[in-house]
C-alpha positions as CSV (number, residue, x, y, z in Angstrom):
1,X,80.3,142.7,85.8
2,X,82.1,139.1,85.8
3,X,85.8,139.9,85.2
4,X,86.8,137.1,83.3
5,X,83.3,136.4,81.0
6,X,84.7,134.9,77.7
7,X,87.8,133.2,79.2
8,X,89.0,129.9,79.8
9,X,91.0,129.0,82.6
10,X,93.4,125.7,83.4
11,X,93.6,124.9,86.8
12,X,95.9,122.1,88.1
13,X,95.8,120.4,91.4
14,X,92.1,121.7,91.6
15,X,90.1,119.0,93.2
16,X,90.6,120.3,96.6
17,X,92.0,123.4,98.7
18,X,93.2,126.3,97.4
19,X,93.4,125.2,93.7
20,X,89.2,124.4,94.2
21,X,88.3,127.7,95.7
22,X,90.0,129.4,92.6
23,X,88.3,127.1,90.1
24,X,85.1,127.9,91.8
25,X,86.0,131.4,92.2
26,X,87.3,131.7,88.2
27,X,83.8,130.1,87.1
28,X,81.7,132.7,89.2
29,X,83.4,135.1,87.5
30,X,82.5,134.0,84.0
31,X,85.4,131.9,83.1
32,X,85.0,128.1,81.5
33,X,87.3,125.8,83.7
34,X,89.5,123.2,83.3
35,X,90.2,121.2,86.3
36,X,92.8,118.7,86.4
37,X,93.4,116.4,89.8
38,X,94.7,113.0,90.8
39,X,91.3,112.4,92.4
40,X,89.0,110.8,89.9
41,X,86.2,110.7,92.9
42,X,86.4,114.4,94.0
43,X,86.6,115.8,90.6
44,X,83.7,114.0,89.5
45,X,81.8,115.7,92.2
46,X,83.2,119.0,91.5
47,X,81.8,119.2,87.8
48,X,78.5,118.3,89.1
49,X,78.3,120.7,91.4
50,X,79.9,123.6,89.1
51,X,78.1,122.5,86.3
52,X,77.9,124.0,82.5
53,X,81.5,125.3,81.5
54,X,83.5,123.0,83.5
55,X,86.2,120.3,82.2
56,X,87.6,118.2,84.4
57,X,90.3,116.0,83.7
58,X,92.2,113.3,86.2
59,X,96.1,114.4,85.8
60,X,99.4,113.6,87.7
61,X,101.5,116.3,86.8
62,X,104.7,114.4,87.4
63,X,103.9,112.2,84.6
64,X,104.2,113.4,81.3
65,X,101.6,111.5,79.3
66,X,99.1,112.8,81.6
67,X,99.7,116.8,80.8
68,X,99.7,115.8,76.9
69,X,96.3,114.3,77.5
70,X,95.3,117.1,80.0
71,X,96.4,119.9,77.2
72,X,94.6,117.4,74.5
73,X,91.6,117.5,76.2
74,X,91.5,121.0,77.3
75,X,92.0,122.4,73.3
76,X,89.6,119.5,72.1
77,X,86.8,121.5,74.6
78,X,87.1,124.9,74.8
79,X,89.7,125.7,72.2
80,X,93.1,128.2,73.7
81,X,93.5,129.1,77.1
82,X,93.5,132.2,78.6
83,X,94.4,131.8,82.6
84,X,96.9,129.1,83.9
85,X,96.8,128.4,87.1
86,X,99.9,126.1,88.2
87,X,98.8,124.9,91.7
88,X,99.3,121.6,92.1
89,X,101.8,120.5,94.9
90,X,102.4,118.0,97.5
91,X,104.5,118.6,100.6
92,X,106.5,116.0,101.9
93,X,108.2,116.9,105.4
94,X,111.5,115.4,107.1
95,X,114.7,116.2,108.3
96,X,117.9,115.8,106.2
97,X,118.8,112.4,107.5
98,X,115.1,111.5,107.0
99,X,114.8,112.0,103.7
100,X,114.5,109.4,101.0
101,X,115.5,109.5,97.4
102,X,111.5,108.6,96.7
103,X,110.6,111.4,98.8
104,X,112.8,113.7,97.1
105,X,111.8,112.4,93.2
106,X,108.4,112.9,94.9
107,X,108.5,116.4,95.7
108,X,110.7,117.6,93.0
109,X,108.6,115.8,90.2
110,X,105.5,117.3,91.5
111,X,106.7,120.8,92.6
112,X,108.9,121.9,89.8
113,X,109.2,119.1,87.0
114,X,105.3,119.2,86.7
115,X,105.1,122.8,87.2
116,X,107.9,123.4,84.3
117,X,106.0,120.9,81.7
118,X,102.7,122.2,82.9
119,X,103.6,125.4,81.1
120,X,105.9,124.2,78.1
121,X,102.8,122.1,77.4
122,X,100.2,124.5,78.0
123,X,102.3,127.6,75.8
124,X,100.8,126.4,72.1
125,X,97.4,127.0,73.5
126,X,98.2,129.9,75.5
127,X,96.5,133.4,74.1
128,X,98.9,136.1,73.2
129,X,98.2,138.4,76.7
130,X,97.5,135.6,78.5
131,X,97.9,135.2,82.4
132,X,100.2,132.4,84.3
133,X,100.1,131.9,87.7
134,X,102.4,130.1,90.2
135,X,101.6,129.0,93.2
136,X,104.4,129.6,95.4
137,X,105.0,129.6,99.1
138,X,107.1,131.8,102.3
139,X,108.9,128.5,102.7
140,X,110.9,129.6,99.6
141,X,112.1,132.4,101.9
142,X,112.4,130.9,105.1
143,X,114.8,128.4,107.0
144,X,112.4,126.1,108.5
145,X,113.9,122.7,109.9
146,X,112.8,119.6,108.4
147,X,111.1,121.1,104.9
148,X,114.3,121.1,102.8
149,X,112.9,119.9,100.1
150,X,109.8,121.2,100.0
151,X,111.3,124.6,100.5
152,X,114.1,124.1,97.8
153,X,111.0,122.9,94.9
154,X,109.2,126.2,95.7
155,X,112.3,128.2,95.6
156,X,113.0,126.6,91.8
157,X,109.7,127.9,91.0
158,X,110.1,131.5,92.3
159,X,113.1,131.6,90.2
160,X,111.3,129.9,87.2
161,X,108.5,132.7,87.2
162,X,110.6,135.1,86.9
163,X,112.7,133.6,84.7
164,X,109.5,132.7,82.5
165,X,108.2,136.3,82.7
166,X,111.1,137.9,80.4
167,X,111.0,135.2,78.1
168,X,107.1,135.3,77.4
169,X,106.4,138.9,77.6
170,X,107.1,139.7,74.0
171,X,103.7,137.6,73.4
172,X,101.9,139.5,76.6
173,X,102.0,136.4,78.6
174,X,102.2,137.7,82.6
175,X,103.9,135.1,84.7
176,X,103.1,136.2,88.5
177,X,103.7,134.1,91.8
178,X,101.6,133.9,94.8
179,X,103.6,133.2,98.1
180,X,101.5,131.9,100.1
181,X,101.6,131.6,103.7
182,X,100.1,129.0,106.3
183,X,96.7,128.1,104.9
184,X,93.6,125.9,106.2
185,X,94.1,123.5,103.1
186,X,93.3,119.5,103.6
187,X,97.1,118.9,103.5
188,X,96.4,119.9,107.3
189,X,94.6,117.0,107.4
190,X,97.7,114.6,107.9
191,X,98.1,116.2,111.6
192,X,97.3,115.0,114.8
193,X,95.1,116.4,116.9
194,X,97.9,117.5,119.2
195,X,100.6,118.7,115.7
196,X,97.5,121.0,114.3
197,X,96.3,122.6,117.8
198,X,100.6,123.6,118.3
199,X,100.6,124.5,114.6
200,X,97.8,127.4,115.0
201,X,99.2,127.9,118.3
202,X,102.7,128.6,116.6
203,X,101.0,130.3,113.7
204,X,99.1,132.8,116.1
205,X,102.4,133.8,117.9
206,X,104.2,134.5,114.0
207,X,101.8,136.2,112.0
208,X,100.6,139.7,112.7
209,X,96.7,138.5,111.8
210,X,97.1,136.4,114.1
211,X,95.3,132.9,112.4
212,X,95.7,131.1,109.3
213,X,94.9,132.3,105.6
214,X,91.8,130.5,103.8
215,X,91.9,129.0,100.4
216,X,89.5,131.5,99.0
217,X,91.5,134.7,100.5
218,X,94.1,133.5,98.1
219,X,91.5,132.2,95.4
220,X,90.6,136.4,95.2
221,X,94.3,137.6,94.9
222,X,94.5,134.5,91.6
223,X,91.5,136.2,90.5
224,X,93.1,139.6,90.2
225,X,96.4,138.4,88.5
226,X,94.2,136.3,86.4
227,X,92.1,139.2,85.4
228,X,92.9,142.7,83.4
229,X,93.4,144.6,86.9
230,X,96.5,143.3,86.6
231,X,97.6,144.2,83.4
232,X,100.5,146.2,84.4
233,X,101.8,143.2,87.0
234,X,104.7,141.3,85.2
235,X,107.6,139.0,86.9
236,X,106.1,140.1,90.3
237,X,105.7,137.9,93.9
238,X,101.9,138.8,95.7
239,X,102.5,138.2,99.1
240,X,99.2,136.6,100.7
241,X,100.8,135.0,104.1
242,X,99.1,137.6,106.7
243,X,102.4,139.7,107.3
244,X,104.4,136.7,108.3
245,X,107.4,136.6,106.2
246,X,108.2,140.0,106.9
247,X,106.9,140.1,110.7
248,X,109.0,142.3,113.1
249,X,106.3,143.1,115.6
């Protein structure tokens, strides 16, 4: 039986990566989807090929406007929501005398500002006992030279779920984080040759599974927080990073 038939998911940052293989995974599963995306191109492609039940909607997060009209468009379509999925993310690398004051509005604005008004914006159409999900990261737990601020916006948003998941509870709403570990995602794309073959390399020596996560791994374990199997988990971090964070082998 489809475990979410009847429900209506949000999906932000969901025209590529992990945020694609759990819309994909959210409409198999009986859900109508909302995508939103700042690639007009790729999500136009993605409602063709998903086809009846699918929304999608181009959306920068960091920008205001755009979640009113995302939020707008999503009630003006399929009516409340009862999944949202707050994925989208950019990651901007560089050491502390590197980093630029556009880099850091960059990450920030997209990481945690969008995330934050994502939600506020989404709460009116939320359904009493609905489910939110944050995507978060092991960087939020780790000291990792030259990802500052990358680290520091996912560590605001560990913080903000749980923060979030007192305040909604009394309505039902779950707030849940996923921290994710290395995944093979396009933002891989902006290595070298040389910088991805020492990444996996690197990768293979840290985590016990030896090799990198795949978006739609973590698209199953958004599936379960998104469905009732998880009705009993509330303010709580899912761990999908193959045994990495907590490696002592």
């Amino acid at each position: 039986m489809s475990k979410l038939q009847g429900k209506v998911a949000l999906v932000t940052g969901g025209n590529s990566g992990i945020g694609l293989a759990t819309a994909k995974e959210f409409h198999a599963q009986g859900a109508k989807v909302v995508i939103s995306g700042r690639n007009r191109e790729t999500l136009a492609v993605v409602e063709k090929e998903l086809g009846e039940g699918v929304l999608t909607v181009p959306s920068n997060v960091s920008k205001l406007s755009d979640i009113d009209e995302l939020m707008a468009q999503t009630k003006a379509t399929f009516g409340n929501l009862d999944i949202l999925f707050v994925n989208a993310g950019i990651v901007i690398q560089g050491m502390l005398g590197k980093v630029t004051e556009e880099d850091f509005d960059a990450v920030i604005n997209t990481n945690f500002k969008g995330a934050f008004f994502t939600i506020q914006k989404a709460l009116p159409l939320l359904n009493d006992g609905a489910s939110i999900i944050i995507n978060g990261s092991i960087n939020a737990h780790m000291a990792i030279p030259g990802s500052s601020i990358y680290s520091a916006s996912k560590a605001a948003i560990h913080s903000l779920s749980r923060s979030l998941s007192s305040e909604l509870i009394e309505r039902g709403i779950r707030v849940n984080t996923i921290t994710i570990g290395p995944t093979e995602t396009p933002i891989l794309g902006s290595f070298s040759p040389e910088q991805y073959a020492a990444f996996k390399q690197h990768i293979g020596q840290r985590s016990p599974v030896k090799r990198l996560g795949t978006s739609e791994e973590i698209a199953k374990v958004a599936l379960f927080l998104a469905s009732s199997d998880s009705s009993f988990v509330v303010g709580s971090e899912i761990y999908a990073e193959g045994g990495m964070l907590f490696n002592r082998l």
